[in-house]
N, C-alpha and C positions, 0 to 999 in steps of 0.2 A: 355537167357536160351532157346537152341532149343531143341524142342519135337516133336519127329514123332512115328510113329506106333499109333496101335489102342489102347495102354493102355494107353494114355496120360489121365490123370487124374484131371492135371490142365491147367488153360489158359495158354498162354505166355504172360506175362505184364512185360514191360521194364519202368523203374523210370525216368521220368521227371525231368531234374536236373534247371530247366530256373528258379524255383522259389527259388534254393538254391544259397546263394552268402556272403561275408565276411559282416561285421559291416560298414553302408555308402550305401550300395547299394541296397536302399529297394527303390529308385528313379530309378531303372532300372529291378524291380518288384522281387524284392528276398523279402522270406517271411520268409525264414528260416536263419538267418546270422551267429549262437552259431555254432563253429564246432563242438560243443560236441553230439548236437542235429543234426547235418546230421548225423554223426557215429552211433545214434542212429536208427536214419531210415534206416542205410545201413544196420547197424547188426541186426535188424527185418525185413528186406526184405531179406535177406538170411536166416533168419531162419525159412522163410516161404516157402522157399524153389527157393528163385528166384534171377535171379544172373545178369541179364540186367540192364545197365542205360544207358541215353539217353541226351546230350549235344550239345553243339554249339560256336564255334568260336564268336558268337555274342552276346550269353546269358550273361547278367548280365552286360551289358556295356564292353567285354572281358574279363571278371573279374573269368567266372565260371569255366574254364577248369584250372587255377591255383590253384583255393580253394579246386576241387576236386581233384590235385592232393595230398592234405593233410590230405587226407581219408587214402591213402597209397591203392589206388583202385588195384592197381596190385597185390598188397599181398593180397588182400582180394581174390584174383580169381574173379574179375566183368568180364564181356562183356559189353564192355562199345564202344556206338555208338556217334561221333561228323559230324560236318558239316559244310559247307562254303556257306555263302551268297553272292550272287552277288552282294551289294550294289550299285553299280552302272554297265553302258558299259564297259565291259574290265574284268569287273573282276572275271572272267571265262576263261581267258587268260591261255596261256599253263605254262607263267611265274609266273601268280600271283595264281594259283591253287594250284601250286609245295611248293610255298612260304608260304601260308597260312597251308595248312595240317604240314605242317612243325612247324612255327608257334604253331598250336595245341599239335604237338606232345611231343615238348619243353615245352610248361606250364602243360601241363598233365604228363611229366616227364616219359616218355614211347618210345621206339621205331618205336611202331606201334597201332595201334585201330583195333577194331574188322570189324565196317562198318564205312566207311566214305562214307556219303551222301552228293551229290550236292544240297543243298539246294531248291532250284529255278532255272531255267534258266535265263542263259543270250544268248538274242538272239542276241548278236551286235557280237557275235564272235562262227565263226561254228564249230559246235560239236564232229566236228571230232576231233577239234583241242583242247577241252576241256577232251575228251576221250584220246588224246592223251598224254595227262598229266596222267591222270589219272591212264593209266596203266604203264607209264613207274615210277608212284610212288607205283602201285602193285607188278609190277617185282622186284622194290627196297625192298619190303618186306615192306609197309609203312602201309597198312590195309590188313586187309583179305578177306572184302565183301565190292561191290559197290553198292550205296542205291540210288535212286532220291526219290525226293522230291517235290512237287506242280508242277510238269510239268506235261504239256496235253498229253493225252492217245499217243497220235500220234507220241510225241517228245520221247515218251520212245520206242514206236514201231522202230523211227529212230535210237534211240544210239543204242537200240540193235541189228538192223541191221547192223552198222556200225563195232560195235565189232566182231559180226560173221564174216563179209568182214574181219575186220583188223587181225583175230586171238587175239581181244584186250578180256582184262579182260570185263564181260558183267556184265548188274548193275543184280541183283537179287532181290532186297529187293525196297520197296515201302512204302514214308512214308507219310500219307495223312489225312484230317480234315476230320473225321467223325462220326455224332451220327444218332441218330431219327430225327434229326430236319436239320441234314446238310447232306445230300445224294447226290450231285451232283455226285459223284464216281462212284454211281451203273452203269449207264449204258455204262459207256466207259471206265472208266481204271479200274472197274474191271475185265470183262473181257479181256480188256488186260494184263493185269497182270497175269491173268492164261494162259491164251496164252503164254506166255511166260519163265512161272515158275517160277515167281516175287511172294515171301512172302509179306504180307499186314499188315504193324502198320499204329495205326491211332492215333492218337492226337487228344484231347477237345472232349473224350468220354462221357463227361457232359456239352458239350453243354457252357463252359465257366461259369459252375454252375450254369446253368439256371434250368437242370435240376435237381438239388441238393432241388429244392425246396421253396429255399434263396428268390429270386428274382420274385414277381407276379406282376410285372408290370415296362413300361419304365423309372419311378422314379429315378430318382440317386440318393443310399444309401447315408446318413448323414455319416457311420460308416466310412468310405473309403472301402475297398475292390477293385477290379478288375475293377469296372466299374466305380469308383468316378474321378471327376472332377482333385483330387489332384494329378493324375497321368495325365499328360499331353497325355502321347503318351499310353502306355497300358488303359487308362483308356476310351481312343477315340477309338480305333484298339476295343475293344471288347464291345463299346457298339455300331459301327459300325457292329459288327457280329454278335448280337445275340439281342441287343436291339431292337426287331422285333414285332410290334402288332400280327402276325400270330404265333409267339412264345409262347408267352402269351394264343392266341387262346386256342392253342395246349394243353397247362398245362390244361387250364380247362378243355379236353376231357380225360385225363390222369389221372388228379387226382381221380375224383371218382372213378374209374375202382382199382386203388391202396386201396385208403380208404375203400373200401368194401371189400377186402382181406387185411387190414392191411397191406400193402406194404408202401415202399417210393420210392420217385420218383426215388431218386440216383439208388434206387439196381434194379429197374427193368430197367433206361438205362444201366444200368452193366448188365443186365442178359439179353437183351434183345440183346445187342452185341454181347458177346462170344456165345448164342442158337440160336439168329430167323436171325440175320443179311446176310448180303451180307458175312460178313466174314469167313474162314473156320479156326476158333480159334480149338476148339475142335477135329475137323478131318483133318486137316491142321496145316501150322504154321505160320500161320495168328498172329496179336496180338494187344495187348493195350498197349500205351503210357499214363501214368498217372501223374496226376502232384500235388503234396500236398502244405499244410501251417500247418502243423503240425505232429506227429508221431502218434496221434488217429486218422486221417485223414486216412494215410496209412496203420492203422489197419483196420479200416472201409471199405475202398477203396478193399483191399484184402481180405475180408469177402467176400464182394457185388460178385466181380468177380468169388468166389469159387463157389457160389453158383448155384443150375440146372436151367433150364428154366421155365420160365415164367408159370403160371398157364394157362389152355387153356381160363377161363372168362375173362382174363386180353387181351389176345389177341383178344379176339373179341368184347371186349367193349371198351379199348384203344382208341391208334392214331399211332400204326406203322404200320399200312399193306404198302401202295404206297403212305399215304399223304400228306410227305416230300419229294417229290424226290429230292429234292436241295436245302431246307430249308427256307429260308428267298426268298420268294417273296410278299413281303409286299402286291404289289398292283396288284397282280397276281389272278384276280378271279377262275382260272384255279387250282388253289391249296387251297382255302379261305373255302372252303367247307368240305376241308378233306374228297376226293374220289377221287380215278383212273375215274371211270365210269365219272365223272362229268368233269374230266379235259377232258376227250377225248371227250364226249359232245363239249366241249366247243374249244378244238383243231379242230374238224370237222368242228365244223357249222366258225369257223376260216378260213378254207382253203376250205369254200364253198360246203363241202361235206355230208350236213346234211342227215340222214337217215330218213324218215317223217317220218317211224312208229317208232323207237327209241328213235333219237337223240334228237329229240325236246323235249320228255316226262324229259330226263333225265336233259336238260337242264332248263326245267322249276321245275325241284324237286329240282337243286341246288339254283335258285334263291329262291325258298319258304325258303330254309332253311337258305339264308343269312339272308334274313330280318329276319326270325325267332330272328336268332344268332346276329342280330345287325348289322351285315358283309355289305359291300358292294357290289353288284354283278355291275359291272363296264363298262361293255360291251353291246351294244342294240341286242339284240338277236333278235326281232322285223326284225329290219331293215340286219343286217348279216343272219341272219338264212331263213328269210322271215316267221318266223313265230309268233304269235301271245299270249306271258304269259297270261293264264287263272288267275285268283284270286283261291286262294289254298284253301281247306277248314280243311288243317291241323292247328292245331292253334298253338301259341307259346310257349303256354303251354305244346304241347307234343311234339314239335320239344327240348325246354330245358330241359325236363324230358330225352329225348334221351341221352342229352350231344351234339351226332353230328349224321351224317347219319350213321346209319347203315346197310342197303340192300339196295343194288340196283339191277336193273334187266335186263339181257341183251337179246338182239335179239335171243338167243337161249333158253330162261327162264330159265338160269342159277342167281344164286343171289352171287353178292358180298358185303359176309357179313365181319363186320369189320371194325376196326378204326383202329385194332393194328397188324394184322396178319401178320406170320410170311414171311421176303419176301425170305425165303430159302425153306421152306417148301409147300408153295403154289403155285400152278401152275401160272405165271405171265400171266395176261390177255391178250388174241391173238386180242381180237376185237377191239384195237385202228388200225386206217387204216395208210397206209406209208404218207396220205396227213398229216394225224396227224401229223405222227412223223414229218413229212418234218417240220410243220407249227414250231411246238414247238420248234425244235432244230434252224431252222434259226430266229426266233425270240429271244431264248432264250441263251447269249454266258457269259460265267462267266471262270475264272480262274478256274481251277481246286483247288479241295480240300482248295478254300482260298487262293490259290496261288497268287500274284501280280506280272505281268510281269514285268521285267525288260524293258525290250525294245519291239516296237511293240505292235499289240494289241492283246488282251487274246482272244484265243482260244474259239472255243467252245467246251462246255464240259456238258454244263445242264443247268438246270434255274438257274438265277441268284443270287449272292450268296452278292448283295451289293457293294459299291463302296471302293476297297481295297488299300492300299497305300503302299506302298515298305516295311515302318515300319513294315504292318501287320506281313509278315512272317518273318521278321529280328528278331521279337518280337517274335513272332510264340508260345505265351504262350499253355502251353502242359493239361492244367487241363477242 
């Protein structure tokens, strides 16, 4: 469903189809297998007014682009998005690119698809020559829009350079892992993506249902679910992504901020995406990728999203202003505190650039508040910073009443107040220095959006985002 102009009224959210698959294939994470019950989810997401879904050549052990073709998706009038994974070197080839959309096109029983996305890169074979596939299966008439998919800001800057040079079909659409808790995106491909005039879906807008609530700690669920043991491969792939003590953190700065307005955790990472995010759902055609295990699921799921932004106490008592910039840095004291000001503290006196009347204060008000928090502050500040933690006489009694930091104060006596604030609406902080960013980013190199290179080593793109395995995106669960 694309929506432009200023009367758009609702998000754009394209349906997750990775968890829907035939009767046998709940080992390759299908949660919905009764076709009666995907038809049921279709004809309630249409009659909510929404006509996207969202597939993959690999979903469901190849299982799912044939099941959906017994929806009879074409007579419904869908937009319906597939994709090709690299699984291995090669196969991003000009041969095996042509083969596979093909392939898809056949089991989906169609012509043509609306976007076909490159899944991943594969860097064993250049791009031009994968581009070069690609448009000579656009000219064929084979899709209508080209998408990528976990490739670093830099590799999409190239294809679309390459496509300008060639006269080739150029990708447009951008399809990327992102919540409150997983942001490595913000600072490189989305602005690239604007730069370029790339629409932005994201996938595991809940955090892999971490923020659903479900989940308050590393435990692995008895019930099965997502994260149990009895799934070998999805069950590893997402307690690899989200099974995070800083995760955990995080809920418990979120929760009260919720409970005190009666909120749940779900509807304000839903509301907190389409109003405060990096994304321009609302005044753009930005969107969400959702993924269900049920049809109240998808009632709920499309509630959540309908709904306006966030209350302003929510955002100032929360956890999404800058806390998450890349989500899971476990052992990252630079993000453990949940504050911009603190990471940059701590990225300075990093690259030896401490400010003695600032940076040292700030850096010692995040270590007060680890201990407080229980946290580990990781790093000798002492010995890097050259300067010397006083004994705090905040106590931890009102560092926990806080939940987390709230104000901080910077070199100008401006206060950044906030756990949750919105990162579209507020002015992003000018006073980290370039030594910072320099420190952060060459310390810091993670696949994009979750991505798992195929070949060669991952880019940098933001803090780390965990150690991801090919499965991850092959698997690339959407919920």
């Amino acid at each position: 469903m694309t929506m432009t102009g200023t009367a758009k009224t609702k998000p754009r959210v394209s349906l997750g189809l990775l968890t829907f698959g035939p009767e046998g294939s709940e080992t390759y994470g299908s949660r919905i297998t009764s076709l009666d019950t995907f038809n049921q989810c279709l004809d309630y997401l249409q009659s909510r007014g929404y006509t996207e879904v969202d597939t993959a050549r690999t979903y469901v052990g190849g299982q799912q682009e044939g099941w959906t073709r017994q929806t009879n998706w074409r007579e419904r009038n869908l937009t319906l998005a597939t994709k090709w994974y690299p699984y291995k070197p090669g196969d991003h080839s000009k041969a095996t690119v042509k083969e596979n959309l093909n392939k898809s096109l056949s089991e989906l029983g169609s012509d043509n698809v609306d976007i076909f996305y490159l899944h991943a890169p594969d860097r064993s074979v250049p791009f031009q020559e994968t581009l070069e596939a690609c448009n000579e299966l656009y000219q064929e008439g084979k899709f209508k829009k080209l998408g990528l998919s976990n490739y670093a800001a830099w590799e999409v800057a190239e294809l679309c350079t390459i496509a300008d040079q060639k006269g080739w079909v150029k990708p447009s659409v951008y399809q990327a892992m992102y919540n409150c808790l997983t942001r490595a995106i913000e600072e490189e491909l989305v602005p690239c993506c604007r730069k370029l005039g790339m629409d932005i879906l994201v996938y595991n807008p809940l955090a892999g249902g971490v923020l659903s609530g479900r989940y308050k700690s590393k435990e692995i669920p008895a019930d099965g679910g997502r994260y149990s043991t009895q799934d070998p491969v999805i069950g590893a792939m997402y307690r690899d992504r989200y099974f995070k003590d800083v995760n955990f953190e995080a809920l418990k700065v979120i929760q009260p901020a919720a409970d005190k307005l009666g909120l749940t955790l779900l509807e304000i990472a839903f509301r907190w995406l389409v109003h405060h995010s990096k994304l321009k759902v609302m005044d753009g055609n930005d969107g969400l990728v959702i993924g269900i295990s049920s049809l109240s699921q998808l009632e709920s799921n499309l509630d959540n999203v309908e709904k306006g932004p966030l209350p302003e106490e929510v955002l100032e008592n929360g956890c999404f202003d800058d806390s998450f910039p890349g989500g899971s840095c476990t052992n990252d004291p630079a993000c453990m505190c949940t504050q911009k000001k603190y990471r940059e503290a701590y990225f300075c006196c990093m690259a030896k650039k401490c400010d003695s009347d600032v940076m040292p204060e700030s850096v010692e008000r995040q270590h007060t508040e680890c201990q407080a928090r229980n946290l580990d502050f990781t790093f000798d500040a002492e010995k890097v910073c050259g300067i010397k933690l006083e004994a705090s006489s905040t106590s931890a009694a009102e560092s926990t009443t806080r939940g987390a930091i709230t104000t901080s104060h910077s070199s100008d006596g401006s206060s950044a107040t906030s756990v949750l604030a919105s990162t579209t609406s507020d002015a992003e902080s000018t006073s980290s220095t370039e030594a910072a960013k320099s420190a952060s980013s060459t310390a810091q190199e993670s696949p994009t959006g979750g991505a798992a290179p195929v070949t060669d080593s991952a880019p940098r793109l933001g803090p780390p985002l965990g150690v991801l395995s090919m499965l991850f995106i092959a698997v690339g669960m959407v919920i």
